[in-house]
DSSP file (Angstrom, degrees, kcal/mol; ACC not computed):
  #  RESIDUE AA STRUCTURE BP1 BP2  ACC     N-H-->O    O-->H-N    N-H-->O    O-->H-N    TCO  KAPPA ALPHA  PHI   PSI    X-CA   Y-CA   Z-CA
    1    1 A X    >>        0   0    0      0, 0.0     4,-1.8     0, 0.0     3,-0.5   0.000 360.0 360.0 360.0 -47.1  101.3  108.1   79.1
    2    2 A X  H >>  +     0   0    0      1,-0.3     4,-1.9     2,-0.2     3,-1.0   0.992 360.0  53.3 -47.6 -77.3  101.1  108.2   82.6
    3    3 A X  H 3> S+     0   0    0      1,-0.2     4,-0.9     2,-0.2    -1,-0.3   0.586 107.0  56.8 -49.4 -15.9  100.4  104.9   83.2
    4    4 A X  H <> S+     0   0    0     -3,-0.5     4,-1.5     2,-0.2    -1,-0.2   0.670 102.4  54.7 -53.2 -52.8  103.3  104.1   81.1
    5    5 A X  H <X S+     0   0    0     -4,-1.8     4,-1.1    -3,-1.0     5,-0.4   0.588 105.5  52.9 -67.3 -30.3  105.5  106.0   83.3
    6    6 A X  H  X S+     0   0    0     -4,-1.9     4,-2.3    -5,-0.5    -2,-0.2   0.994 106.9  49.6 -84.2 -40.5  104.5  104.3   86.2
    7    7 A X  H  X S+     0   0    0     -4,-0.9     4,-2.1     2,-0.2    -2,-0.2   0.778 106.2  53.6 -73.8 -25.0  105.1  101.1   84.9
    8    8 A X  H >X S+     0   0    0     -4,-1.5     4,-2.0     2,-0.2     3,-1.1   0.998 108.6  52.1 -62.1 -62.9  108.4  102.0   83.7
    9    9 A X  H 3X S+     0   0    0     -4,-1.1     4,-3.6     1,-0.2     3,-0.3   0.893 106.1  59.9 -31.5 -49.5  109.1  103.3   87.6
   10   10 A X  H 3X S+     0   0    0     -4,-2.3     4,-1.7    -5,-0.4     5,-0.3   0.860 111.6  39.1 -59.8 -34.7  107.8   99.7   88.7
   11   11 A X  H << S+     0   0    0     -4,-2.1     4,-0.3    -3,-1.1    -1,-0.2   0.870 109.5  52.1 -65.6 -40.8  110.4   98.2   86.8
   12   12 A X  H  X S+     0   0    0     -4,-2.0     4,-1.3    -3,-0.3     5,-0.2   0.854 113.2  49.3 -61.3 -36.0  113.2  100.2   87.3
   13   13 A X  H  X S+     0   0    0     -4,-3.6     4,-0.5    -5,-0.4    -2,-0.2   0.873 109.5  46.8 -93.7 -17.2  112.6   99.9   90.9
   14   14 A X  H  X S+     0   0    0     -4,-1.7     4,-2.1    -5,-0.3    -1,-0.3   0.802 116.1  56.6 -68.9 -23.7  112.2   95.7   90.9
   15   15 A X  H  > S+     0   0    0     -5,-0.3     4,-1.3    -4,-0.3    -2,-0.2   0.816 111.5  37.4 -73.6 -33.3  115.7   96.3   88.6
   16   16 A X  H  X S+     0   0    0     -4,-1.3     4,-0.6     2,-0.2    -1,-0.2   0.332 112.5  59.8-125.5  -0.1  117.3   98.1   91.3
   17   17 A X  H >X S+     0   0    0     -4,-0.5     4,-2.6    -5,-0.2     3,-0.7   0.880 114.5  41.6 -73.5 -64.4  115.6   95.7   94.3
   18   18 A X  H >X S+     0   0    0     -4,-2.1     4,-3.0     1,-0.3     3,-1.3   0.962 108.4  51.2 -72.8 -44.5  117.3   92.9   92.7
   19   19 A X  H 3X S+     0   0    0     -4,-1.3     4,-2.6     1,-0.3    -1,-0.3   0.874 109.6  52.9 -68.7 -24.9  120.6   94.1   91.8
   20   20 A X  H <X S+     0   0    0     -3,-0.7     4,-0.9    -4,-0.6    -1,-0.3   0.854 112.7  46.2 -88.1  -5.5  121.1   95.5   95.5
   21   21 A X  H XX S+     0   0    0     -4,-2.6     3,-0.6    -3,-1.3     4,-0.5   0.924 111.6  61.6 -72.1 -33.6  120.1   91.6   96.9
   22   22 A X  H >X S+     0   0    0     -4,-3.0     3,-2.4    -5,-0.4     4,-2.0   0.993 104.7  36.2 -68.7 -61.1  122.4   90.6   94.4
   23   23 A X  H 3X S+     0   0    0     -4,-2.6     4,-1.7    -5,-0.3    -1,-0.3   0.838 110.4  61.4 -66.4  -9.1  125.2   92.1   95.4
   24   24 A X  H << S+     0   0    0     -4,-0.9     4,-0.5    -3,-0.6    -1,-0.3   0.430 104.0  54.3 -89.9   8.3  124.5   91.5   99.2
   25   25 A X  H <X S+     0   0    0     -3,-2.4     4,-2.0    -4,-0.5    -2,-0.2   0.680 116.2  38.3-104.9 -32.4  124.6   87.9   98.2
   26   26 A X  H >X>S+     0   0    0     -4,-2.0     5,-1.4    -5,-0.2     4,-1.1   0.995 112.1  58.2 -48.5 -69.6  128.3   88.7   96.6
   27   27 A X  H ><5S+     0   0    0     -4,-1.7     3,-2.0    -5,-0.4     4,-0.4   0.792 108.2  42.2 -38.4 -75.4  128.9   90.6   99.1
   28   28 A X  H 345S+     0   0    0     -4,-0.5    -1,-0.3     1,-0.2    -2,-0.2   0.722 110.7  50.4 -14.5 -64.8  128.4   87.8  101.6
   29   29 A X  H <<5S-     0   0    0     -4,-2.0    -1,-0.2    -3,-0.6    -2,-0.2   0.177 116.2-106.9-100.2  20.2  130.1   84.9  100.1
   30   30 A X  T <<5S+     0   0    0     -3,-2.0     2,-0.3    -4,-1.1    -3,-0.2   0.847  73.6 144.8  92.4  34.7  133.6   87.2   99.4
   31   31 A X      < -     0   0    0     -5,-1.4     2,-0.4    -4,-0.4    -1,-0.3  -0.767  54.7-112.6-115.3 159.0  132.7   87.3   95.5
   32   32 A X    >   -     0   0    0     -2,-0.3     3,-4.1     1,-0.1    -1,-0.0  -0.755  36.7-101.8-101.9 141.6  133.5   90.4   93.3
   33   33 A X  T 3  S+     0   0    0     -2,-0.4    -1,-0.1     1,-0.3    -7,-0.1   0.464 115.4  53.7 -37.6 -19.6  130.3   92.5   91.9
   34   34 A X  T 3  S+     0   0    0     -8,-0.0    -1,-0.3   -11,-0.0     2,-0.0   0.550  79.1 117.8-111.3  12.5  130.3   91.3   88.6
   35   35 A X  S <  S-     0   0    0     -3,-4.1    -9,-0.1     1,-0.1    -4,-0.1  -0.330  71.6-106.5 -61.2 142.7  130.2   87.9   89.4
   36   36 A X        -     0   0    0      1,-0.1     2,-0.3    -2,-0.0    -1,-0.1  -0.242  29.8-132.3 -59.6 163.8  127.0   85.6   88.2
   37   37 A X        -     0   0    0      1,-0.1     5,-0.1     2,-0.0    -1,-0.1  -0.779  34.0-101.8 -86.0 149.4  124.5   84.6   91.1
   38   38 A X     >  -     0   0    0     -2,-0.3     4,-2.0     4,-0.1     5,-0.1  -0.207  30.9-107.0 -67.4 178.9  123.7   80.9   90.9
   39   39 A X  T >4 S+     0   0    0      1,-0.2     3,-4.6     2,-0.2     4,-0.5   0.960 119.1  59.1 -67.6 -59.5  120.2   79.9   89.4
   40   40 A X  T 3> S+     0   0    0      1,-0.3     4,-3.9     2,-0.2    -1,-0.2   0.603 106.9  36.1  -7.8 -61.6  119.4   79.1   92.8
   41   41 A X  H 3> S+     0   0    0      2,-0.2     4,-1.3     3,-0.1    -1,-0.3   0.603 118.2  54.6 -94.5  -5.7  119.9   82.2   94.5
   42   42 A X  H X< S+     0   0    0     -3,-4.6     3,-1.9    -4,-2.0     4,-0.3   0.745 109.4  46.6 -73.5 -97.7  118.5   84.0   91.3
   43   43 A X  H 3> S+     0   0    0     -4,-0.5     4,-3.3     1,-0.3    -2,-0.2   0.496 113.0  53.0  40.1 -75.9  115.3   81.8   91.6
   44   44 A X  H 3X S+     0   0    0     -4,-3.9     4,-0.9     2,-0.2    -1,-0.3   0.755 109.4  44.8 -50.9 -31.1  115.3   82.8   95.5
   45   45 A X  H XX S+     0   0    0     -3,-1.9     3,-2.7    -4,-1.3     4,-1.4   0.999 117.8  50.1 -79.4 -65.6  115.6   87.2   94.9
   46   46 A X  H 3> S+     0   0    0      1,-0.3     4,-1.9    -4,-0.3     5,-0.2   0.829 108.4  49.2 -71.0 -45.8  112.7   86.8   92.1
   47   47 A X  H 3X S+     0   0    0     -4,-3.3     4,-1.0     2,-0.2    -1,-0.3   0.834 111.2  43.0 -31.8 -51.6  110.9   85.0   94.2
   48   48 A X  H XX S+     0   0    0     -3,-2.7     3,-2.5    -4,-0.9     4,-1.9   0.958 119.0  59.7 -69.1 -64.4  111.0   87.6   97.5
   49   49 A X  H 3X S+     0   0    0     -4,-1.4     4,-1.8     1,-0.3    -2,-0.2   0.600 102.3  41.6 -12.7 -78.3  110.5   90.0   94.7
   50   50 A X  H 3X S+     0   0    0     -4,-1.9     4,-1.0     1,-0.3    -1,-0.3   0.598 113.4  52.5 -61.1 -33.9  107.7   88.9   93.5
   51   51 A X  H XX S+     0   0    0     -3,-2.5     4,-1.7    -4,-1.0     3,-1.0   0.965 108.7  50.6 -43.5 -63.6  106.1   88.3   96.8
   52   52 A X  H >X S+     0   0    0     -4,-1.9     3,-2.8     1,-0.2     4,-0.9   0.904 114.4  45.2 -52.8 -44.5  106.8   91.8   98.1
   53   53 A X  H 3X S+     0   0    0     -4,-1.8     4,-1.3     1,-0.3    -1,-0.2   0.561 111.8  53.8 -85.2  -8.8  105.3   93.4   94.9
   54   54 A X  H << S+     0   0    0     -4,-1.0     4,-0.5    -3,-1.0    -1,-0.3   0.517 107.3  46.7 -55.0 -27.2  102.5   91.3   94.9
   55   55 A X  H << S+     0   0    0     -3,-2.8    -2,-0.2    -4,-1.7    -3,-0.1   0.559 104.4  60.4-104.9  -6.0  101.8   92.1   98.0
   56   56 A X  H >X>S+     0   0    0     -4,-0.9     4,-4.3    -5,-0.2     3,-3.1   0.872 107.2  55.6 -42.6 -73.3  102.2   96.0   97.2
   57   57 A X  H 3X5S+     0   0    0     -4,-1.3     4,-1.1     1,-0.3    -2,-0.2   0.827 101.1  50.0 -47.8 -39.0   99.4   95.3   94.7
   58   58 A X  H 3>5S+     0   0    0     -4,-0.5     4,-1.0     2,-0.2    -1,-0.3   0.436 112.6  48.9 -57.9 -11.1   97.0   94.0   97.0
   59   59 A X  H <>5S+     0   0    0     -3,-3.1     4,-2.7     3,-0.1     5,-0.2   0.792 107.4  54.7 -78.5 -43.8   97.6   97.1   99.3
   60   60 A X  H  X5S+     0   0    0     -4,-4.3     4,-1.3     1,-0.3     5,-0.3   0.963 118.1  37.4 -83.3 -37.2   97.1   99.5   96.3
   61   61 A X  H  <<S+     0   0    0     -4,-1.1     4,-0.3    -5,-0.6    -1,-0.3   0.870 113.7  54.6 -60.4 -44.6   93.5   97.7   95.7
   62   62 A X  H  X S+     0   0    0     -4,-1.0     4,-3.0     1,-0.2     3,-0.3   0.958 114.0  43.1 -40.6 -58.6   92.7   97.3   99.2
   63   63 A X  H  < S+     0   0    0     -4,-2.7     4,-0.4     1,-0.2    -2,-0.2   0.686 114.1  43.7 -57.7 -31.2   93.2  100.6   99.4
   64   64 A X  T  X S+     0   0    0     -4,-1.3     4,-0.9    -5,-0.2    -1,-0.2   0.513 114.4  59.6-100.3  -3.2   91.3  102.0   95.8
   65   65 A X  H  > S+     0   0    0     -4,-0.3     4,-2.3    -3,-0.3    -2,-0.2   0.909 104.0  46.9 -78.1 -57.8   88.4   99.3   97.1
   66   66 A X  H  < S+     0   0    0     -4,-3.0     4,-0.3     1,-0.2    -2,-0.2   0.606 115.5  46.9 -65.9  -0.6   87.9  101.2  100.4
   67   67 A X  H >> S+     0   0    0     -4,-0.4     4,-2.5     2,-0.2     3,-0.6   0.782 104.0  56.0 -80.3 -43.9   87.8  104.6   98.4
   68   68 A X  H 3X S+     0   0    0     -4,-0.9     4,-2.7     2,-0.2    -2,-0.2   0.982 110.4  51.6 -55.5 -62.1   85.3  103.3   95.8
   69   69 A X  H 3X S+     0   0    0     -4,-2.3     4,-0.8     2,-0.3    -1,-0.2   0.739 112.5  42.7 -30.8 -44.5   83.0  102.5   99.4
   70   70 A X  H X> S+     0   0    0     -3,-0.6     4,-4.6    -4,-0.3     3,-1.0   0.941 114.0  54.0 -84.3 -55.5   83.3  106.1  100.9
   71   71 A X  H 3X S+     0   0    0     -4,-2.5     4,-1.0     1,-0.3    -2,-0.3   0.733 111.5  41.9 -68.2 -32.1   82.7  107.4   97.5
   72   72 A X  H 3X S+     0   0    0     -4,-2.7     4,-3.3     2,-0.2     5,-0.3   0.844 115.2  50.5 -53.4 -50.6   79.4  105.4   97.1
   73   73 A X  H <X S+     0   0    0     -3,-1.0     4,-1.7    -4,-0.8     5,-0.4   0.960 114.1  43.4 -79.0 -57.4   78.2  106.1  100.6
   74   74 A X  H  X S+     0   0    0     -4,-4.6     4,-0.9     1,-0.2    -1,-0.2   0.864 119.2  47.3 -75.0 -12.8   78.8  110.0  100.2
   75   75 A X  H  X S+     0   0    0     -4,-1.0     4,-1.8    -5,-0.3    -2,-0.2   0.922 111.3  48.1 -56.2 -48.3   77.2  109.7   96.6
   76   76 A X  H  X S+     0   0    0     -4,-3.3     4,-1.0     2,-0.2    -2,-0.2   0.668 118.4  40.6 -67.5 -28.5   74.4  107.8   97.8
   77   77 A X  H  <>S+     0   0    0     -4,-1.7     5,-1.0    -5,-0.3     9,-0.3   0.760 112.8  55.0 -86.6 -32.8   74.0  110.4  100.6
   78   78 A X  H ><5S+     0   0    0     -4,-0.9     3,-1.2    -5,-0.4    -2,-0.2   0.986 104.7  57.9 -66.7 -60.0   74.8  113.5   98.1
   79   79 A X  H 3<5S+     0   0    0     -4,-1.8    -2,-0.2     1,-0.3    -1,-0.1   0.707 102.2  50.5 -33.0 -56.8   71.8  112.1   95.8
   80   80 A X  T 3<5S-     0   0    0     -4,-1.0    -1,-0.3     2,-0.1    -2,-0.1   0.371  94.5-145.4 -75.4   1.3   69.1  112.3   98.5
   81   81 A X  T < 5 +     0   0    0     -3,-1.2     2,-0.6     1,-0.2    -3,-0.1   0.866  52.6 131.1  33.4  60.7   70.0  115.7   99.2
   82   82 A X     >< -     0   0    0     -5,-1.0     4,-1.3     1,-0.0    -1,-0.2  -1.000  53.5-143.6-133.8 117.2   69.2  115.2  103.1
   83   83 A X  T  4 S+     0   0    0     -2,-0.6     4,-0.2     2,-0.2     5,-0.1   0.690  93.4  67.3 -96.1   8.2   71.6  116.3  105.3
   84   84 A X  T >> S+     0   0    0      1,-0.2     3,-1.4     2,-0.2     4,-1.0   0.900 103.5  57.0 -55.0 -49.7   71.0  113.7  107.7
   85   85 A X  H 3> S+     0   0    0      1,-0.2     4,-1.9     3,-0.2    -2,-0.2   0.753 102.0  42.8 -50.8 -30.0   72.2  111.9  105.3
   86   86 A X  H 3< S+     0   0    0     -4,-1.3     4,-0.4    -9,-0.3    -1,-0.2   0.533 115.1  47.1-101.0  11.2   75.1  113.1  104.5
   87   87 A X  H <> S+     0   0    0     -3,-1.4     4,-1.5    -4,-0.2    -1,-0.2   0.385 112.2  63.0-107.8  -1.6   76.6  113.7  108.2
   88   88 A X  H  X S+     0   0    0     -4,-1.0     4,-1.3     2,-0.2    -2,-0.2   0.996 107.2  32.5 -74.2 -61.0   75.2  110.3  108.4
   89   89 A X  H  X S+     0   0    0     -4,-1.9     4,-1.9     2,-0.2    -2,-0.2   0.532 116.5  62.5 -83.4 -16.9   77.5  108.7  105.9
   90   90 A X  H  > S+     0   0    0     -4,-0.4     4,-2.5     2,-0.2     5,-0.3   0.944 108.9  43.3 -25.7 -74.1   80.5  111.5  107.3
   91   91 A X  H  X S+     0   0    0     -4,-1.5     4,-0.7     1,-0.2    -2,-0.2   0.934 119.3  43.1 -64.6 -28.4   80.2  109.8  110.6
   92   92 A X  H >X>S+     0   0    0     -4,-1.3     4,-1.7     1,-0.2     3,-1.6   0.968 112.1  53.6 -72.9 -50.6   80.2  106.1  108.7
   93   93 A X  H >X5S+     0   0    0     -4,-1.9     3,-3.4     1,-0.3     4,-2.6   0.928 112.7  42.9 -42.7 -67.2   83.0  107.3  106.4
   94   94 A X  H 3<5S+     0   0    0     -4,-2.5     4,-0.3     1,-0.4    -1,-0.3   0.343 113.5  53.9 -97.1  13.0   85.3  108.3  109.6
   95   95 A X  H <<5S+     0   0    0     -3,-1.6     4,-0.4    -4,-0.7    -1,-0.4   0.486 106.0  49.2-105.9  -1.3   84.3  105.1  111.5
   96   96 A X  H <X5S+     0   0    0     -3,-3.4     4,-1.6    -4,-1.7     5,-0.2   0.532 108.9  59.8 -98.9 -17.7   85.4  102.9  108.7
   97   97 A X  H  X<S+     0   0    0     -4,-2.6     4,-1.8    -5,-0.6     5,-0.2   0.900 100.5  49.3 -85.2 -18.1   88.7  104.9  108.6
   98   98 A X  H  > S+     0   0    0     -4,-0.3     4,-1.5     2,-0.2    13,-0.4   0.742 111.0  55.2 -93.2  -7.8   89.8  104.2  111.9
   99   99 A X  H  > S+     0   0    0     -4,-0.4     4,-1.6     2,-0.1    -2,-0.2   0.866 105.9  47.5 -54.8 -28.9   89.1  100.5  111.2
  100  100 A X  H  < S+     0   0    0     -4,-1.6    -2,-0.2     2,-0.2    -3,-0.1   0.824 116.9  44.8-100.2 -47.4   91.0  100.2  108.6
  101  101 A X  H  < S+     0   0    0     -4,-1.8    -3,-0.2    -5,-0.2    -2,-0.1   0.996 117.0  44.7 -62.4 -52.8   94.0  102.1  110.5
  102  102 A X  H  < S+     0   0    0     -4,-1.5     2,-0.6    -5,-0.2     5,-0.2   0.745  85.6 106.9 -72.6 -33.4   93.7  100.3  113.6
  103  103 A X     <  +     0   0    0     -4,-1.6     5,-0.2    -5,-0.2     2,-0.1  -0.243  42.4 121.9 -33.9  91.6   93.3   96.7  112.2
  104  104 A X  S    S-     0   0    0     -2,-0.6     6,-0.2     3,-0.2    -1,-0.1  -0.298  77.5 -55.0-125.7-142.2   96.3   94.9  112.8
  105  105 A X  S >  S+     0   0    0      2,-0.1     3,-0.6     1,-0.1    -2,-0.1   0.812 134.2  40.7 -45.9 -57.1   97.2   91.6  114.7
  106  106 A X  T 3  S+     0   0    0      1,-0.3     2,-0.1     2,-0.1    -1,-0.1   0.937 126.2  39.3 -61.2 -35.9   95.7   92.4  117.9
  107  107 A X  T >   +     0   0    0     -5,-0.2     3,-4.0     1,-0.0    -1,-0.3  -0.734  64.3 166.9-133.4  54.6   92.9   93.9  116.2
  108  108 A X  T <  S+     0   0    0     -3,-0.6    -5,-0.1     1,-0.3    -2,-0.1   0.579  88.2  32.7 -69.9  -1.0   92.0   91.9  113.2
  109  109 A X  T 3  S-     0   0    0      1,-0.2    -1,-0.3    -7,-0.1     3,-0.1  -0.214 123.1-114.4-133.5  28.5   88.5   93.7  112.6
  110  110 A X    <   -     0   0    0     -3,-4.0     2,-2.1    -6,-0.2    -1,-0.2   0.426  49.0 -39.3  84.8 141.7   90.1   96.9  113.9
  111  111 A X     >  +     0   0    0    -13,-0.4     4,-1.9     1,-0.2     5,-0.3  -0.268  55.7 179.4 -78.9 110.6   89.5   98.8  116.8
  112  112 A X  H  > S+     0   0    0     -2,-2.1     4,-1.6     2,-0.2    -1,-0.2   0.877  75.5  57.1 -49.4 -35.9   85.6   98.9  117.2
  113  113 A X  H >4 S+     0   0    0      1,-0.3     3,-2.6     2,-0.2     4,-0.4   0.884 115.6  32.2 -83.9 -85.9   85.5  101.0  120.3
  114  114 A X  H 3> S+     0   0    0      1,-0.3     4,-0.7     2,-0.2    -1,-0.3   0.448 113.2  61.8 -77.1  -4.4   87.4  104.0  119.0
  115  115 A X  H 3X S+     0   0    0     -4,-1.9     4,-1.3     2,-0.1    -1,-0.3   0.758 109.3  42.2 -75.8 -31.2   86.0  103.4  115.7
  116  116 A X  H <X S+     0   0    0     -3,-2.6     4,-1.3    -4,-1.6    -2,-0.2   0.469 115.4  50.0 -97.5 -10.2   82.5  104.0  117.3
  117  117 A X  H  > S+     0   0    0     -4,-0.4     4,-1.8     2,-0.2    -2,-0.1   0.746 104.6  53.5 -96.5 -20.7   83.7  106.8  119.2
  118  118 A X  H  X S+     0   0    0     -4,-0.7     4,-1.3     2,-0.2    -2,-0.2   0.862 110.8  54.8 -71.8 -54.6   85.5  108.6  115.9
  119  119 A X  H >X S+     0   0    0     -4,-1.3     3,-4.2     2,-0.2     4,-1.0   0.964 109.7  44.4 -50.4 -73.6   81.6  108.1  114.5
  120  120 A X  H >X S+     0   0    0     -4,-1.3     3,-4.3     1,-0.3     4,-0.8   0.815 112.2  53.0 -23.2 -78.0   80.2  110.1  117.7
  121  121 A X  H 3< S+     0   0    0     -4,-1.8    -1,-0.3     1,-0.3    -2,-0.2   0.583 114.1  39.8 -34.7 -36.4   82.7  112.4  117.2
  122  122 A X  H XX S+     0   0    0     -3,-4.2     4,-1.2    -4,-1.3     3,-0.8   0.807 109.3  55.4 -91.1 -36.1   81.7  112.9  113.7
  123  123 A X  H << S+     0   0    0     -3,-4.3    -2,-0.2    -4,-1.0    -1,-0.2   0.339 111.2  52.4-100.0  18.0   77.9  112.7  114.1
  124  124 A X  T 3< S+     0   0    0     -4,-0.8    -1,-0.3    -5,-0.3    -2,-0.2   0.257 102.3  55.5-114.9  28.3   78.3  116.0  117.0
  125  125 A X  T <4        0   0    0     -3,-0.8    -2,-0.2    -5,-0.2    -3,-0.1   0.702 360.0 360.0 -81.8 -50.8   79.9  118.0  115.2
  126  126 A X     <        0   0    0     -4,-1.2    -3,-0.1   -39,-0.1    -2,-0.1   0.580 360.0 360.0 -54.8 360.0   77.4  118.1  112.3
C-alpha cells in the first residue's frame, strides 16, 4: 500500500513537472495553454524528465547503499560485543559521513582531513 502510494506521488509529480515546462514553452512562443506542444518539444520535456528522475533514483540508492554499510559495520561491531568495537565503527561510521557530505567537485573523494578529524572526534569522546 505504501509503496503504491508513493508511486502514485512519483507520477503525479512527473505529471505536474511536465505540464508546468509545457506551458513555459506556450508561454514563450505567445501560444494559449491549451495548445498541443510539437513532438519535438514533447520528445525534449520527457527527456529532461527522465534525466532528472533518473538521476533522483541513483541518489535514493546511493543513499540506501551508504546506510546498508553503517548498518553492517555497527552490526558487525554489535555482534562481537567489544566495545572497542563499537566506538571503533562509531568513529568509522562519522568519518564516512563527512565524506559523503563533503564530496563534491573540489573534493571528489571528499574531504579527507576533516573526515579524519570527525573520526578523532568520535574515537575521544567514547
Amino acid at each position: 500500500m505504501e509503496r503504491q502510494a508513493r508511486v502514485t506521488e512519483a507520477s503525479a509529480g512527473r505529471a505536474r513537472d511536465f505540464e508546468q515546462q509545457r506551458q513555459e514553452i506556450l508561454k514563450k512562443r505567445g501560444a494559449m495553454p491549451w495548445e498541443a506542444l510539437t513532438k519535438t518539444e514533447t520528445d525534449q520535456i520527457n527527456d529532461g524528465l527522465n534525466r532528472k528522475y533518473a538521476a533522483q533514483a541513483a541518489e535514493r540508492h546511493r543513499t540506501m547503499q551508504e546506510a546498508i554499510q553503517d548498518a553492517r559495520l555497527l552490526a558487525a561491531a554489535q555482534a562481537s560485543a567489544s566495545s572497542t568495537a563499537m566506538v571503533s565503527a562509531q568513529a568509522q561510521i562519522a568519518y564516512n559521513q563527512v565524506i559523503r557530505e563533503t564530496t563534491d567537485a573540489t573534493h571528489p573523494l571528499g574531504d579527507v582531513q576533516a573526515a579524519q578529524q570527525a573520526k578523532q572526534d568520535a574515537l575521544t569522546r567514547a
